[in-house]
KENUMAR-156604 format. One record per atom (N, C-alpha, C): x, y, z; residue in one letter. Coordinates in pm, whole numbers, padded with zeros to 5 digits, always signed. Example, Ala and Ser with C-alpha at 12.3 -4.5 7.8 and 13.67 -1.06 7.14 Angstrom:
<nodes>
+01319-00569+00780A;+01230-00450+00780A;+01320-00330+00780A;+01285-00225+00708S;+01367-00106+00714S;+01290+00003+00787S;
</nodes>
This chain:
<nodes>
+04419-01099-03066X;+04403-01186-03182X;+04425-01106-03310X;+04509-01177-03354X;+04511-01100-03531X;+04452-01139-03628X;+04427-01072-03722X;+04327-01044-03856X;+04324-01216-03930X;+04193-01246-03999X;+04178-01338-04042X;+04253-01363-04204X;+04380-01392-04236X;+04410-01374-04387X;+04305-01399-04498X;+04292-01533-04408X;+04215-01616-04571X;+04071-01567-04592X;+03976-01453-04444X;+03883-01371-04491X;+03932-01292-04560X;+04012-01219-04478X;+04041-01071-04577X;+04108-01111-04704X;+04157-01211-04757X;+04204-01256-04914X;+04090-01259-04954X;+03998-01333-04915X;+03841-01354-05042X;+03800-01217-05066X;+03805-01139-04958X;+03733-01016-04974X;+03778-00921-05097X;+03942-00891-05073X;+04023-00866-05125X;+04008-00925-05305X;+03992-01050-05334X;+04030-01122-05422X;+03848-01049-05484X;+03733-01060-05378X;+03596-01022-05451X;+03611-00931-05538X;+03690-00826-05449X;+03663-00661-05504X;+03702-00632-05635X;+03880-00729-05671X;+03948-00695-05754X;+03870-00780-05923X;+03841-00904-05898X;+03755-00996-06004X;+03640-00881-06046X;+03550-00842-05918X;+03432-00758-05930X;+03478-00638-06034X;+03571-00567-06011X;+03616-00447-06106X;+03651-00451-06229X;+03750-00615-06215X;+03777-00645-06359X;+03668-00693-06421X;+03579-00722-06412X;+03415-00760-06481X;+03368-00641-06540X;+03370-00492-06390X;+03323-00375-06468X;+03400-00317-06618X;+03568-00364-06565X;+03647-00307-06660X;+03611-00390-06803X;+03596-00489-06802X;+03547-00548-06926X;+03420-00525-06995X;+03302-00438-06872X;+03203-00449-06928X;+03164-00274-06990X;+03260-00222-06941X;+03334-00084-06953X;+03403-00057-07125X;+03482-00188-07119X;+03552-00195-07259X;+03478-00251-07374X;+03343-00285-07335X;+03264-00369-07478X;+03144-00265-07443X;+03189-00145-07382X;+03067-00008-07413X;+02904-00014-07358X;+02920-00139-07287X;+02829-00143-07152X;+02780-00047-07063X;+02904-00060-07036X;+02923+00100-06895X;+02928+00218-07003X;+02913+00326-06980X;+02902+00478-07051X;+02991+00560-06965X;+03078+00655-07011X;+03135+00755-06874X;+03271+00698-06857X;+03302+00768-06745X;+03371+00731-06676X;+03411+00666-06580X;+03470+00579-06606X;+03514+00432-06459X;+03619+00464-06384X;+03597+00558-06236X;+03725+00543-06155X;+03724+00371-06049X;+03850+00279-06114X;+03853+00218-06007X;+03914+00243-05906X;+03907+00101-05834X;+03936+00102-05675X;+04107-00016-05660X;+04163-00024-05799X;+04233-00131-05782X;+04394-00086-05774X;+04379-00146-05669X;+04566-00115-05625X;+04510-00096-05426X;+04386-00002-05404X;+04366-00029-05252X;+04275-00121-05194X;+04309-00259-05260X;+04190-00343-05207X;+04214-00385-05058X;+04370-00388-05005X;+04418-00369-04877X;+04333-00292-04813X;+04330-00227-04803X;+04318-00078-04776X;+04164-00060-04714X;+04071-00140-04814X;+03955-00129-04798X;+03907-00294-04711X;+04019-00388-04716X;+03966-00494-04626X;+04017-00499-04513X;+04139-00431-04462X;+04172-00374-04336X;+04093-00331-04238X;+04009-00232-04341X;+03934-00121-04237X;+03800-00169-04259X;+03740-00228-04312X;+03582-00301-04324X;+03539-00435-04253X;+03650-00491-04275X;+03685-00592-04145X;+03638-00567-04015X;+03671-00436-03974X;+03635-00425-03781X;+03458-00341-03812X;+03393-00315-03877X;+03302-00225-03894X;+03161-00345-03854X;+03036-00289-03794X;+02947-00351-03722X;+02865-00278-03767X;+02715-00326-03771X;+02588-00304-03794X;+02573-00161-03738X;+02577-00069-03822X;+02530+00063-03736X;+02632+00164-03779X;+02761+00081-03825X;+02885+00178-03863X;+02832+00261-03990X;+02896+00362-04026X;+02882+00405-04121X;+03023+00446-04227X;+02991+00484-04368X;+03076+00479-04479X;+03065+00603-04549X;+03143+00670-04555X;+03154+00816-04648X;+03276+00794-04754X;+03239+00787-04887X;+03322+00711-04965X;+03407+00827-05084X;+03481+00819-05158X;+03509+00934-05223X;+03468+00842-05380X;+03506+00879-05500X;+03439+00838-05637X;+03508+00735-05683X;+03596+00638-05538X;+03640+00503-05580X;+03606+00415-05481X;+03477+00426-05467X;+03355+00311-05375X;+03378+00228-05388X;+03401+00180-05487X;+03326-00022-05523X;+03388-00089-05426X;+03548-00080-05406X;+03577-00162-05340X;+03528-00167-05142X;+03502-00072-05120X;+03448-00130-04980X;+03289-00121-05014X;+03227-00102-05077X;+03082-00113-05144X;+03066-00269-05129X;+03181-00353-05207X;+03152-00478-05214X;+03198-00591-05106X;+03293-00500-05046X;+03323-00600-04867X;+03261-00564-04804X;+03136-00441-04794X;+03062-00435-04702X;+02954-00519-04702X;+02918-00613-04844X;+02837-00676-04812X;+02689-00628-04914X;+02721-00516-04975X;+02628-00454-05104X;+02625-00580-05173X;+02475-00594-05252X;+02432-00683-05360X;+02512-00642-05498X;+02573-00724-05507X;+02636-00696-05620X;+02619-00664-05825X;+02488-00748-05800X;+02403-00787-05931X;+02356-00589-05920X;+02315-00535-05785X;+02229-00382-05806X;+02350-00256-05790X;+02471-00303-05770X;+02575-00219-05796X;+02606-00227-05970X;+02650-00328-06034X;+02641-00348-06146X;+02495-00296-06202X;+02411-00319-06224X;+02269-00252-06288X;+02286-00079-06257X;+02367-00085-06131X;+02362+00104-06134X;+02438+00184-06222X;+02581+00084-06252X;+02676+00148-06326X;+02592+00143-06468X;+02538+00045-06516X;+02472+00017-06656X;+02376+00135-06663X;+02319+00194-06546X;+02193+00265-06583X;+02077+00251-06575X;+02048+00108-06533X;+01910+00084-06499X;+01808+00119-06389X;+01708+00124-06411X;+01643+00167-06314X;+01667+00112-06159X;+01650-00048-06189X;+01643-00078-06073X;+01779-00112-06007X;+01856-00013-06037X;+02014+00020-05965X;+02016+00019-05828X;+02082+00042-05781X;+02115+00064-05642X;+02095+00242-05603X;+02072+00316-05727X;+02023+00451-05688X;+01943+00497-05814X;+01888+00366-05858X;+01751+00411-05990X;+01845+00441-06102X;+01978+00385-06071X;+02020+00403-06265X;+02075+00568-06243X;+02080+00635-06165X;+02083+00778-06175X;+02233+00813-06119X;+02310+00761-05990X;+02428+00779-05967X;+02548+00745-06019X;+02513+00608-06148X;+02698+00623-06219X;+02778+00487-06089X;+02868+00542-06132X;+02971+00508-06013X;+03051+00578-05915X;+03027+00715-05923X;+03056+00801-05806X;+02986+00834-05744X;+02802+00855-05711X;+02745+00882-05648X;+02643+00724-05594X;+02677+00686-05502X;+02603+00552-05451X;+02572+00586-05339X;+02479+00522-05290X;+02412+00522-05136X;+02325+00431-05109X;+02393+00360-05005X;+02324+00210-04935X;+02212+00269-04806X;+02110+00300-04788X;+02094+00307-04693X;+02062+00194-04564X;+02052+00087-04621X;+02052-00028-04548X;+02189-00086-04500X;+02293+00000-04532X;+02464+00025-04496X;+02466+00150-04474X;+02441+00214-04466X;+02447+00335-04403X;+02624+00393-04467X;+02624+00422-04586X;+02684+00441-04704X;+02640+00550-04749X;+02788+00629-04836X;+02723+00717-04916X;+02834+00792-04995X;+02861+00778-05134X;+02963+00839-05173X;+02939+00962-05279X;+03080+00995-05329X;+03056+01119-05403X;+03163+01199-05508X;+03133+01233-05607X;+03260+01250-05695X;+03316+01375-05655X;+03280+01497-05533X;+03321+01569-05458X;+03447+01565-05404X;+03577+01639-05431X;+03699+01605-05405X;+03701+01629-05255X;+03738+01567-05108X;+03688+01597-05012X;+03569+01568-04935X;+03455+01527-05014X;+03300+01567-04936X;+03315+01415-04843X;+03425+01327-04837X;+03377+01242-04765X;+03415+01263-04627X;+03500+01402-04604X;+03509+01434-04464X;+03392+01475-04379X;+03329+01588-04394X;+03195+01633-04425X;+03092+01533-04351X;+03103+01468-04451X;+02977+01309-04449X;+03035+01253-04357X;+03133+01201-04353X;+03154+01130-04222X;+03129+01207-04082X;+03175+01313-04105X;+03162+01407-03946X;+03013+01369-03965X;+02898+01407-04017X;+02781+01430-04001X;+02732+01263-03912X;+02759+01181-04022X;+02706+01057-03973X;+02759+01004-03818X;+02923+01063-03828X;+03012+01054-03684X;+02922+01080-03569X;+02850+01230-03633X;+02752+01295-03458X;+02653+01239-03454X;+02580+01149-03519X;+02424+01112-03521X;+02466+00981-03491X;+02546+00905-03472X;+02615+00786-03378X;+02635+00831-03249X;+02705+00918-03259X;+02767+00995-03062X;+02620+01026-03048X;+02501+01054-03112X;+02406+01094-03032X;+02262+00996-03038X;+02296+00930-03127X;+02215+00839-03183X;+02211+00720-03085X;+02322+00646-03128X;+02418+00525-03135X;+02518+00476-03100X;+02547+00532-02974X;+02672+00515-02883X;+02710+00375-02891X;+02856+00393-02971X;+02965+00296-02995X;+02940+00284-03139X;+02885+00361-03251X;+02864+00304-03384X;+03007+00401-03435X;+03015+00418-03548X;+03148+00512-03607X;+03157+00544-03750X;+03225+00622-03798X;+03222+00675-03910X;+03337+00675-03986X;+03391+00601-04143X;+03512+00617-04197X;+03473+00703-04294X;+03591+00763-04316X;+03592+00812-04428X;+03701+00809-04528X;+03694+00780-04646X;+03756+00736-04768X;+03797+00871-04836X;+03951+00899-04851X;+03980+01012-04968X;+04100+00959-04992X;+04131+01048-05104X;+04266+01030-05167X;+04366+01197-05109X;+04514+01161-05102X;+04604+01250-05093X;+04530+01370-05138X;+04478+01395-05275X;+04454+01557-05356X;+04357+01593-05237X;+04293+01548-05169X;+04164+01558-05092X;+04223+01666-04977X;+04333+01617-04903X;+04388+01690-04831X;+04431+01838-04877X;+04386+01893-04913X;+04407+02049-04953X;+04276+02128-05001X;+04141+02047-04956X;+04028+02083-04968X;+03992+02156-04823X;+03946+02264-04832X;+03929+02310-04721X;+03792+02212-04637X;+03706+02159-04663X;+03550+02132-04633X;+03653+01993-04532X;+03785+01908-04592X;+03817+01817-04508X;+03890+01835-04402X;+03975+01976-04443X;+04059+01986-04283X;+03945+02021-04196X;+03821+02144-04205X;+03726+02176-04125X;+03650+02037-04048X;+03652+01936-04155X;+03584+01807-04060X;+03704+01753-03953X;+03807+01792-03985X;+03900+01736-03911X;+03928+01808-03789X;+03846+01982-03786X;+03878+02032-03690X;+03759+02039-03582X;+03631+01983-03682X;+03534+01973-03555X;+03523+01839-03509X;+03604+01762-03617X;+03597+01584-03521X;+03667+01587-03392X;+03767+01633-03408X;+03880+01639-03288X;+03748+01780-03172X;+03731+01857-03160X;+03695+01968-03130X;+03546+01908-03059X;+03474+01769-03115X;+03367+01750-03094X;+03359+01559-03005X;+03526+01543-03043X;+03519+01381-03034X;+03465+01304-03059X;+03429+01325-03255X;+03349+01251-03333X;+03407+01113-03376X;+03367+00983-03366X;+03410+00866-03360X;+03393+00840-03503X;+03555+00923-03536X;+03539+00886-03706X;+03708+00845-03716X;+03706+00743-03826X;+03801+00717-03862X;+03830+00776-03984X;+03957+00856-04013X;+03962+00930-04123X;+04084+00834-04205X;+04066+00801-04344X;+04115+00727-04398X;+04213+00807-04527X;+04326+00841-04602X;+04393+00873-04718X;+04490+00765-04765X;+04399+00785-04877X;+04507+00655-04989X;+04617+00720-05043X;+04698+00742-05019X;+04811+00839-05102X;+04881+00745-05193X;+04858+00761-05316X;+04890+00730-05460X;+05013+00854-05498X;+05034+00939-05398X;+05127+01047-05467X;+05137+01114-05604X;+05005+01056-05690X;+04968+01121-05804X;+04821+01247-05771X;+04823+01384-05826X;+04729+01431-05815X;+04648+01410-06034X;+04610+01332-06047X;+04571+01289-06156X;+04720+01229-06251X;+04807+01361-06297X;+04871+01315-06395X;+05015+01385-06342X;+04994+01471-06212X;+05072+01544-06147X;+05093+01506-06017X;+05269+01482-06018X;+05322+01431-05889X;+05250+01526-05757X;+05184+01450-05661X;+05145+01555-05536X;+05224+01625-05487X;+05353+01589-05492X;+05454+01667-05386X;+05499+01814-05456X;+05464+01793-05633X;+05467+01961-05664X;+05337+02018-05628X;+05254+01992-05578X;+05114+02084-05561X;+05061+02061-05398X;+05168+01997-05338X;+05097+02017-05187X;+05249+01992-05086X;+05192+02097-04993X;+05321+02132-04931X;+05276+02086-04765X;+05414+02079-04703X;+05433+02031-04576X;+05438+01820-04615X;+05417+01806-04487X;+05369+01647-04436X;+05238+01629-04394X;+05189+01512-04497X;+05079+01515-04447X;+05011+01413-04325X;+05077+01409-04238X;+05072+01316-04118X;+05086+01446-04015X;+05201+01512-04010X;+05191+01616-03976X;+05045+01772-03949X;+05032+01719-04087X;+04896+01781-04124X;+04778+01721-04024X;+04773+01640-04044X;+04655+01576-03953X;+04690+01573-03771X;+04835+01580-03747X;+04864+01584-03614X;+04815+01722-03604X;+04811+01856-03628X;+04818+01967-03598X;+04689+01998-03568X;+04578+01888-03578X;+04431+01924-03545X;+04482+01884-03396X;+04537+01756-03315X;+04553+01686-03202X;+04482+01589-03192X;+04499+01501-03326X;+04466+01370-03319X;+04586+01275-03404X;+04576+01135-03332X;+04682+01038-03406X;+04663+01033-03563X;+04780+01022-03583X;+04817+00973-03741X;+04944+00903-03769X;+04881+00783-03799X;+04966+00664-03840X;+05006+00612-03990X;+05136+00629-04006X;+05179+00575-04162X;+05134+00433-04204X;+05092+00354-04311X;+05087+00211-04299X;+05105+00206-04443X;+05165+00092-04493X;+05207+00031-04635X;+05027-00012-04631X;+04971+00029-04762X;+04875+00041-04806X;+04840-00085-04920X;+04966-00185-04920X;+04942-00252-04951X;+04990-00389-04856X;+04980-00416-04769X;+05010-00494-04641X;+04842-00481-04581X;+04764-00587-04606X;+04669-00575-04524X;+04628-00613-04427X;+04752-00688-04357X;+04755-00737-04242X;+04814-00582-04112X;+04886-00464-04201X;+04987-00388-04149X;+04809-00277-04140X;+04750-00251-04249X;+04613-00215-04232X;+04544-00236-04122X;+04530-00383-04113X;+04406-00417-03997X;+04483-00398-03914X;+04563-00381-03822X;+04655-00331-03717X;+04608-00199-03662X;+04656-00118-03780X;+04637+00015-03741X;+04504+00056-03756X;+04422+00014-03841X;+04259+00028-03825X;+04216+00004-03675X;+04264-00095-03648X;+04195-00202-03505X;+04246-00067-03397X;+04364+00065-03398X;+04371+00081-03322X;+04303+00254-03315X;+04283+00301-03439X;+04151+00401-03510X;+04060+00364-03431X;+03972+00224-03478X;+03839+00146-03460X;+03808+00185-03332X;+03920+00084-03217X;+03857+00126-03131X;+03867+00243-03002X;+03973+00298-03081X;+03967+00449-03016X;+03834+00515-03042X;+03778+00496-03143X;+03662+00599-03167X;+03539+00509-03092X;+03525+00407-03083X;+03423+00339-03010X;+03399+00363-02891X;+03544+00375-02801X;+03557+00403-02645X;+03519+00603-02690X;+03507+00632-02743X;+03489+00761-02726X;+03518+00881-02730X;+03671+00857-02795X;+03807+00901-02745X;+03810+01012-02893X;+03735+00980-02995X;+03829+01094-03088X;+03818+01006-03163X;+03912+01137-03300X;+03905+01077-03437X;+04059+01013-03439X;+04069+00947-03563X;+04213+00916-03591X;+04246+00923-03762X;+04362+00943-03808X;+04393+00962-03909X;+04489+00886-03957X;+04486+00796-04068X;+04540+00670-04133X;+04592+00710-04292X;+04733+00742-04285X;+04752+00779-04409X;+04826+00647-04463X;+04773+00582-04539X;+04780+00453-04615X;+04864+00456-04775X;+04976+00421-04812X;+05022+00458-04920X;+05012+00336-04979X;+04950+00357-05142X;+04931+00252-05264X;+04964+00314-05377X;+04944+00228-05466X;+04967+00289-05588X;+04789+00262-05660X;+04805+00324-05812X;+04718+00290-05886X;+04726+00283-05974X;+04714+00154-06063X;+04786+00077-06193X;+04698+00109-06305X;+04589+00140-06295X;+04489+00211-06403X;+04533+00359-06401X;+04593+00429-06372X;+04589+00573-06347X;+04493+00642-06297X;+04460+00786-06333X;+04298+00853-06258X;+04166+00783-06312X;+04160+00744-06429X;+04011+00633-06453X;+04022+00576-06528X;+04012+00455-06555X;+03955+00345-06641X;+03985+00391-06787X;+04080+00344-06869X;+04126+00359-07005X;+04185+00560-07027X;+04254+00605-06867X;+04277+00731-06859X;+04377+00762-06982X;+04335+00815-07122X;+04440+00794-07167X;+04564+00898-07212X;+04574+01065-07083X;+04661+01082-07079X;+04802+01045-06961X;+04774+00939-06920X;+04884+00857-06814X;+04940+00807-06942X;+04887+00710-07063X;+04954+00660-07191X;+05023+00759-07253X;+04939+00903-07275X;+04981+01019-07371X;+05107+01080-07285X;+05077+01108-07170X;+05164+01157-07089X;+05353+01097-07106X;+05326+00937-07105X;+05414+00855-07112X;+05519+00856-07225X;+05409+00890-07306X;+05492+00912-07484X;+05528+01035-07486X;+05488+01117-07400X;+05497+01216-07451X;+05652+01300-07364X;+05673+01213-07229X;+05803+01188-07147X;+05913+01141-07261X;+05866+00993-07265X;+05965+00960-07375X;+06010+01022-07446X;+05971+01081-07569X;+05970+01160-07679X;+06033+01290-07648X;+06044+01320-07509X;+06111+01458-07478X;+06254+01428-07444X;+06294+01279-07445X;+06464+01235-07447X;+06508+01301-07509X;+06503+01248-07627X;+06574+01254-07750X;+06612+01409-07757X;+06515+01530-07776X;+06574+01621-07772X;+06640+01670-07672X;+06627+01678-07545X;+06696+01718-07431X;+06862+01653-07471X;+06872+01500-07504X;+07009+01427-07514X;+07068+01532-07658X;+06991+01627-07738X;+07071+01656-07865X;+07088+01818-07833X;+07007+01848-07722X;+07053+01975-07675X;+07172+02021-07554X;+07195+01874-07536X;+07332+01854-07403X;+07436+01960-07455X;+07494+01925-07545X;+07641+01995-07595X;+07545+02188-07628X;+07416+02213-07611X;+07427+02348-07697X;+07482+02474-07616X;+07549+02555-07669X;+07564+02672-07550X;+07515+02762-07506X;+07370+02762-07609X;+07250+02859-07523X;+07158+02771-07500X;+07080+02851-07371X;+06982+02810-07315X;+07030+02780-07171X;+06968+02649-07083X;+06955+02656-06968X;+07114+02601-06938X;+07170+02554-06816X;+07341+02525-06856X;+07299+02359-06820X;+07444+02301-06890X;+07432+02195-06909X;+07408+02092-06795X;+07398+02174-06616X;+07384+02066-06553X;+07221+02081-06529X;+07188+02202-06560X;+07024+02180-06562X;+06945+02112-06633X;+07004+02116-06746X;+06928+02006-06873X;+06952+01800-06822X;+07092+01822-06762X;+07109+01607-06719X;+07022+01615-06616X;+06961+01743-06526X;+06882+01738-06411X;+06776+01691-06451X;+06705+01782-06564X;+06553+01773-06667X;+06567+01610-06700X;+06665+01569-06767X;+06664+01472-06846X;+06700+01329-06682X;+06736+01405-06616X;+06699+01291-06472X;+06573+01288-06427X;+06484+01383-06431X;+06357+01380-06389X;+06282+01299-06402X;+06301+01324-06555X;+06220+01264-06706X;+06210+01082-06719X;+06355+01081-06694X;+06389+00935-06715X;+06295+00857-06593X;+06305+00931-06452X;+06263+00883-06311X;+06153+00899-06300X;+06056+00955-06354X;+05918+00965-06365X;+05897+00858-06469X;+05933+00797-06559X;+05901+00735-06668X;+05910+00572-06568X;+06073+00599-06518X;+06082+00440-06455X;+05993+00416-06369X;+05938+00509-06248X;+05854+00496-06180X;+05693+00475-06210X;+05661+00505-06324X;+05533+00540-06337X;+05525+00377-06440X;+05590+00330-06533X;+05588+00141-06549X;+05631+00083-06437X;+05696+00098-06307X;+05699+00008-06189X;+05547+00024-06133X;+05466+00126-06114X;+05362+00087-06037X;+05265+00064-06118X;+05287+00039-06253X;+05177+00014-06371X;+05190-00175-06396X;+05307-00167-06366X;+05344-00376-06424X;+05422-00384-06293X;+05462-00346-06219X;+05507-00428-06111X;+05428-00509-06029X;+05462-00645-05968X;+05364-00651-05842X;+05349-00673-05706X;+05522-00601-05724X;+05581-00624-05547X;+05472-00496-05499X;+05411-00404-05534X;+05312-00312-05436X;+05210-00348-05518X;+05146-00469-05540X;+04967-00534-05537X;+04984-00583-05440X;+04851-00544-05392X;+04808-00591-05237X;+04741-00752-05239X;+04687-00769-05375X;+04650-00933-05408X;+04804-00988-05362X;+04887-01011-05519X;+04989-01079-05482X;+05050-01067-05355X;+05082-00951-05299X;+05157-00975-05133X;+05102-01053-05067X;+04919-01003-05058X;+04899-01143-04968X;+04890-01276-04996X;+04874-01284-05161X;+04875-01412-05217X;+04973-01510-05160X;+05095-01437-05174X;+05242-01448-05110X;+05243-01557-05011X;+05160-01482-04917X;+05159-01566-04737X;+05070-01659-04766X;+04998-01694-04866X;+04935-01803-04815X;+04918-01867-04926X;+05076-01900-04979X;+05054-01977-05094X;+05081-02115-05081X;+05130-02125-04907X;+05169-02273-04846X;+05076-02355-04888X;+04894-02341-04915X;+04769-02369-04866X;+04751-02379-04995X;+04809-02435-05147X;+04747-02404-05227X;+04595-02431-05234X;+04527-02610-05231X;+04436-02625-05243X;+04308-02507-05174X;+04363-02471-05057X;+04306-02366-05013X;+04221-02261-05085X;+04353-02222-05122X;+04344-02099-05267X;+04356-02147-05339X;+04295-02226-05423X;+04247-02249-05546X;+04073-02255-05506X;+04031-02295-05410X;+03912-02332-05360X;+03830-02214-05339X;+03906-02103-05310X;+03839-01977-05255X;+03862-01896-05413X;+03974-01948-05458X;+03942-01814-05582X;+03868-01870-05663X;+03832-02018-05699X;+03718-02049-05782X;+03533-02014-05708X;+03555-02027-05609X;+03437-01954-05558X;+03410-01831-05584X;+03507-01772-05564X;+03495-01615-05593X;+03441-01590-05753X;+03546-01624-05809X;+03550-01662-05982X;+03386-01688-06035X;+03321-01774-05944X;+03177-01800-05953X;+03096-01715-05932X;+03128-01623-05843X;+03002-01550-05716X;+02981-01411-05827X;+03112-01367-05880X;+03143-01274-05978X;+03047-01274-06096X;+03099-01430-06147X;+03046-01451-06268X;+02880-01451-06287X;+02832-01526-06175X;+02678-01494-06157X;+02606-01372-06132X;+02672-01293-06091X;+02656-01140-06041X;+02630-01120-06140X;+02707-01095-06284X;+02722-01072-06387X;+02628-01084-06482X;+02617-01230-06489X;+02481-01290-06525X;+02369-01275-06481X;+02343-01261-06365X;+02205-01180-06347X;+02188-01005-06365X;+02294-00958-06352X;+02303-00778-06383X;+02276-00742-06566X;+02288-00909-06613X;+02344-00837-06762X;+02180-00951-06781X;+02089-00953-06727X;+01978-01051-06786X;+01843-00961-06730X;
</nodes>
């Protein structure tokens, strides 16, 4: 049997409304700090939360919210945590990178990496605890070059810890393409412990729950970890009003003009190195407004896509949602 759309759309559709509430409540100086969202992998996070059961556990990296809020977290005490209040979801004291459900058996961290770690831990106290419970864990691409995550990766495999290891690869390491700061393949990377690793469009969350379902229940039967490298983008950049992705942008631009008036000069670098520079330049610029305003890679619209046969459908579920949000809101902000 395959994945339920029109669940995993509400879920999907919760997370993204839910963020844009923070982002607004972020922009009228509500929130304090810094806001990393979760928007661009809402796929990503309803794929793999979808197969998870009473007992599973969550090791999250410092872009929680979104499986925070398909797992089923109160939403009104996630909001009060980001605000600061006491009666947060961790006393007003964790922000939005440090959360912990223990009634979800959750736990995240602005630690680049630490959600390998955490998951192994929670992984063995299931294998010894809780036979058939399991452990995901949430990182991004930069994560992979932390030593604390390949080591979880070498005692999951080494220990046949029933963890599902999860990477969102955004191919940005903040403001820097990953592929200048990390070398090899990283599928490869994760094969070389001797466990599976599967590519999946990270914004297909039907192509998600597939390959989750086959993570899930490898680690249930007993069998080992698995590794899910999931590719998305992220249309906010590294956090919430980041504003050298803007500075960065102008600051690409602005480096045309002279490169195009230094073409003809006869010192300096030679002239096919400079149309190379000035190819870079241009291709980082086009790329970086395609995954900022495009919305052939949003994981909303794609799935919106498939099930737009049904309008009344979806109109029915996103005004619910639209509601569930808005009250959240209203009781977090009263």
């Amino acid at each position: 049997m395959g994945p339920d759309l029109w669940l995993l759309y509400r879920q999907m559709l919760r997370s993204r409304r839910f963020e844009e509430a923070v982002t607004d409540l972020w922009q009228k100086g509500r929130i304090s700090g810094e806001m990393h969202l979760g928007i661009g992998e809402e796929a990503i996070a309803a794929g793999i939360v979808a197969h998870l059961q009473d007992g599973d556990a969550m090791a999250l990296d410092h872009r929680g919210t979104p499986p925070l809020v398909m797992r089923g977290v109160d939403l009104s005490l996630i909001l009060r945590e980001f605000l600061g209040c006491a009666d947060g979801i961790c006393c007003g004291m964790g922000g939005h990178m440090h959360l912990f459900s223990r009634e979800h058996l959750t736990a995240s961290s602005g630690i680049v990496g630490s959600a390998g770690p955490i998951a192994a831990g929670f992984a063995l106290a299931a294998q010894h605890l809780r036979p058939g419970n399991i452990a995901v864990a949430f990182f991004g691409d930069g994560a992979m070059n932390q030593g604390m995550l390949l080591e979880s990766f070498n005692l999951a495999v080494a220990w046949k810890l029933p963890v599902l290891f999860v990477c969102k690869d955004n191919e940005w390491a903040i403001v820097t393409r990953s592929q200048h700061v990390t070398g090899g393949n990283l599928l490869e990377r994760a094969r070389s412990f001797g466990m599976p690793a599967l590519e999946i469009d990270g914004a297909d969350v039907e192509a998600v729950w597939n390959a989750a379902k086959q993570g899930v229940d490898r680690a249930r039967k007993n069998n080992g970890p698995t590794f899910l490298l999931a590719r998305c983008i992220r249309p906010e950049g590294h956090f919430l009003g980041y504003l050298p992705l803007r500075r960065s942008l102008e600051s690409m631009i602005g480096m045309v003009g002279p490169i195009m008036h230094s073409l003809p000069a006869r010192k300096g670098a030679s002239p096919g190195e400079r149309i190379a520079s000035l190819g870079s330049i241009t291709s980082l610029i086009g790329r970086t407004l395609t995954e900022k305003y495009s919305k052939r890679r949003d994981p909303i619209h794609h799935v919106r896509q498939r099930l737009r046969g049904e309008k009344a459908r979806l109109n029915e579920i996103e005004k619910e949602v639209e509601k569930e949000i808005q009250q959240a809101v209203e009781r977090a902000l009263s």
